[in-house]
Structures are given as structure tokens and as C-alpha cells.
N, C-alpha and C positions, 0 to 999 in steps of 0.2 A: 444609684445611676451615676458613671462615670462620663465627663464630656470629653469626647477625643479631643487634644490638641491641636489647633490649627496646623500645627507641620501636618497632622495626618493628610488631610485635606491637600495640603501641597503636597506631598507625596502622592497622594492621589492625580493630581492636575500634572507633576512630572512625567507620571506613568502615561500617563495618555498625551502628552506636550510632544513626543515623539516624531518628526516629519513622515509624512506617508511619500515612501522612496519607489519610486518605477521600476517595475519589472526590469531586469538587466537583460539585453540581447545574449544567447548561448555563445553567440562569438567572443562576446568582451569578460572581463575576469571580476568577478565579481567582488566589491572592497570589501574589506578586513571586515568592517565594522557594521554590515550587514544583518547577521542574527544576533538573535539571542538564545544563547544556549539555556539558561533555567532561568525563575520569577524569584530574586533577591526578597529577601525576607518582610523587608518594608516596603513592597512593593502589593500591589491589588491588580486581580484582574477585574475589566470593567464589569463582565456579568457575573464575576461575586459578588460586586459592590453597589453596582450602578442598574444596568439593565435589568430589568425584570424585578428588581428591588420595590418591597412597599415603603410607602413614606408614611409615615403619621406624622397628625397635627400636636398641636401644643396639650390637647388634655388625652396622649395616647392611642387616640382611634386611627386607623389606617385610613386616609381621607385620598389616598392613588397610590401606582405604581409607574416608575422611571419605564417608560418605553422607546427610546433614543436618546442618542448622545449627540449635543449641538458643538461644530467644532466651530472657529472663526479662522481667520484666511492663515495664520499662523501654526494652523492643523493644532490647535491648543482648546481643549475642553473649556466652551464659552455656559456650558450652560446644559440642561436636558429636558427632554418632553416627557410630560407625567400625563397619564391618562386619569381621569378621576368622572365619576357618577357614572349613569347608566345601568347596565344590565347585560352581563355576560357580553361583554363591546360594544353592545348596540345601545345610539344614544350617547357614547362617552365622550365628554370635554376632553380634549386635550390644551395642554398649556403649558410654554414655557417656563422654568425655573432658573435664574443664577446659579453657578454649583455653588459660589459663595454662599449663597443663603442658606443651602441645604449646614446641618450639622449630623455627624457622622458618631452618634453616641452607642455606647456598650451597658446593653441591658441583658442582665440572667445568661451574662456569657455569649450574648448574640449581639451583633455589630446590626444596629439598626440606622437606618435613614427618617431623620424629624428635618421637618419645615417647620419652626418655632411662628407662633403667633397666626397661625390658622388654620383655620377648621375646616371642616367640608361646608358649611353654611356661608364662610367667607370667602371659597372658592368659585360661591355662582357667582359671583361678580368683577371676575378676575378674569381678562381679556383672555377669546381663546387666542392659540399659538398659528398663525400663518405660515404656509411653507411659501421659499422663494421660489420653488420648483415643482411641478406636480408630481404626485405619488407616481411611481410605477404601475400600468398597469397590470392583469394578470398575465395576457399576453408577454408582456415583457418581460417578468420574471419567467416566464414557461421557457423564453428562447434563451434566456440567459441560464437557467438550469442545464436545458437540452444542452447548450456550447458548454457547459460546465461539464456535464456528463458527458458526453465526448470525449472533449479533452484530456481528459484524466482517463477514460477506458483505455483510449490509446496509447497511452505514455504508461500504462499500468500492463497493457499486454505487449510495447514493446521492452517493457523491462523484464517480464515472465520470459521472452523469449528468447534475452541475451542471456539470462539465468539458466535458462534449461539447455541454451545452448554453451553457455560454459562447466554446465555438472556433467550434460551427457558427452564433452570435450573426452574426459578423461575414461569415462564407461566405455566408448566407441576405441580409444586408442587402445583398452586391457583386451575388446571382444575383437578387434583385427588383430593383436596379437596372439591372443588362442588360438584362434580361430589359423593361425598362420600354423602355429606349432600340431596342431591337429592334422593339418593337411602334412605336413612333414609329417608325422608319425604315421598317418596313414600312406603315405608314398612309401615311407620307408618299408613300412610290416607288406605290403604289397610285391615291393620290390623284394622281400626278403622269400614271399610266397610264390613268388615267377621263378624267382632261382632254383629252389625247393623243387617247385611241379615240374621245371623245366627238367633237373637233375634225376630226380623218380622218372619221367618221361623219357631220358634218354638211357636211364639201365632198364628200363623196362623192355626197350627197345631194340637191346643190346640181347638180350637175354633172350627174345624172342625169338630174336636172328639167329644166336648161335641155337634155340633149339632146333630152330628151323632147318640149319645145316646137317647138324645131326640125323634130324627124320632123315634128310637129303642120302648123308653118307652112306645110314640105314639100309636106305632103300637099296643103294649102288652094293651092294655088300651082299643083298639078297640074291639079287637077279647073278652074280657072279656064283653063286652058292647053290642056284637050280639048276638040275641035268638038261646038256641039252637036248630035244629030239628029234629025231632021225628025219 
């Protein structure tokens, strides 16, 4: 069994030492030095490390697990709340821990969490943890869901809808201009079919007439060609 070095631990308390920075108005520009793009190699996050972590006592047994993280007014990792005894939650102590005290050892290639020098037996008698503020009700998480879910649907479907309106930007410009040359091509083969019927239509017209005269002459050629009588 390997004991992390204390830098580990300060490395840890850096990671979470971080100021929790306000929302920025969409008006104003938001600083440089705002995100973070990826987790530096010596770096932890808290619920690999911290949250939801079991803790064992000094002869190995799992005696709680970390279920918060205690900041102090400097938004810097003062400490955490371990849940310990009970049954499936109900019934469970909780109680503050120093992170100092905790030690951050590597056992069989897994990074464990020990509170050295005690046990579950010397937990009962270890003050529970007070909050300065009462828990949230359920109610109050429901509405804070509900504004959470909101929120986000709406900033989710008006992003869907600048998206489909800048894919179908260019779909609608290709189908107005088919759509233009079709109509040309059908004026034109139209216009070429008017010309056409119009031209058959006027030799057909032509042709009629001159038979027509002909019968006409025919006729005049007859009646000169019968005897007259008396």
C-alpha cells in the first residue's frame, strides 16, 4: 500500500479552490479565462474522488461514504459530509470531516479514501454535522428541475430551429432555382408547341380554302358546260 503525497491532496483542494464566477449577461463578452477546455492530468474530478467515495477506517472496513463537499466563504474545499451507519439511508449519521484528515491512498491499483484512526465503533460518538441552512425541500427541487427543464428545451429548440433554418437556407435556394428553370423550360417547349399548332393550323387552313375554291371553280365550269333549255 502506497500513501499518496500530500501534494496529491493539494492538488485536489486546488482543483476545487476555483471561485464560483456568475453567470455573464449575453450582452457582455464573456473573459478569456472563463472555461476550461480539458482536466490536466494532475488534476481530479470531485465525483471520481470525493462524492460518492467510500471511506475506510484504519483496519480497512468501509465505515461511510463522502456525500458533499463543505466549501468555506473562499469557495475552497473546507472539508466534507460522510454518511455513515444505518440502513439503505434510513437512520444514517452524517458528519463532518476535514479534507485534511482524510488520506488519499492507492490500494491494488484503486485510489481509495481512509480516515486513519477510526472505526465505525468510534464514529458513534463523533458529533453529527449541522447544516447552516435547511435542506431543500422536495418541492423546491421540483421547481428548480421544472425551470431547469425549461430552460434548456427552449434554448435546445431555438437552436434546432436556427439549424434547420440555415441547412434548409441552401435546400430552398437549389429548389427556387429548379423550380425557376422548369418553368423556363416548360414556357419555352409550350411556346415552341403554340408555334407549331399555330403553323399546322394555318396550312391546314390554307389548304382548305384553296380546296374550297377549287370545288367553287369546279362548280362555275359545270354550270357553263350544261346545255341551255329552251
Amino acid at each position: 500500500m502506497n500513501v499518496v503525497k500530500p501534494l496529491t491532496v493539494g492538488l485536489l483542494i486546488a482543483l476545487l479552490a476555483a471561485p464560483v464566477l456568475a453567470e455573464s449577461p449575453t450582452d457582455k463578452a464573456i473573459p478569456p479565462n472563463t472555461f476550461i477546455d480539458s482536466q490536466p492530468e494532475a488534476h481530479y474530478l470531485a465525483k471520481d474522488v470525493l462524492i460518492g467515495a467510500k471511506v475506510q477506517g484504519s483496519d480497512g472496513k468501509i465505515i461511510g461514504d463522502i456525500e458533499d463537499v463543505i466549501l468555506n466563504d473562499w469557495n475552497r474545499v473546507q472539508g466534507v459530509v460522510m454518511g455513515t451507519g444505518g440502513f439503505l439511508g434510513i437512520a444514517e449519521k452524517r458528519i463532518g470531516v476535514n479534507l485534511g484528515a482524510l488520506e488519499f491512498q492507492e490500494k491494488d491499483g484503486k485510489r481509495v479514501v481512509v480516515l486513519p484512526n477510526v472505526t465505525q465503533e468510534s464514529l458513534k460518538t463523533a458529533p453529527a454535522f449541522k447544516r447552516a441552512e435547511p435542506k431543500k425541500s422536495l418541492l423546491q427541487r421540483a421547481m428548480e428541475k421544472a425551470r431547469e427543464l425549461t430552460d434548456k428545451s427552449s434554448e435546445t429548440a431555438k437552436e434546432a430551429y436556427e439549424k434547420a433554418k440555415e441547412t434548409a437556407g441552401p435546400a430552398l435556394e437549389k429548389a427556387s432555382e429548379a423550380a425557376g428553370k422548369a418553368y423556363e423550360s416548360t414556357k419555352e417547349a409550350a411556346g415552341k408547341a403554340y408555334e407549331s399548332t399555330k403553323e399546322a393550323a394555318g396550312q391546314a387552313y390554307e389548304k382548305a380554302k384553296e380546296a374550297a375554291g377549287a370545288a367553287t371553280e369546279g362548280d362555275g365550269a359545270a354550270d357553263k358546260a350544261a346545255p341551255k333549255s329552251e
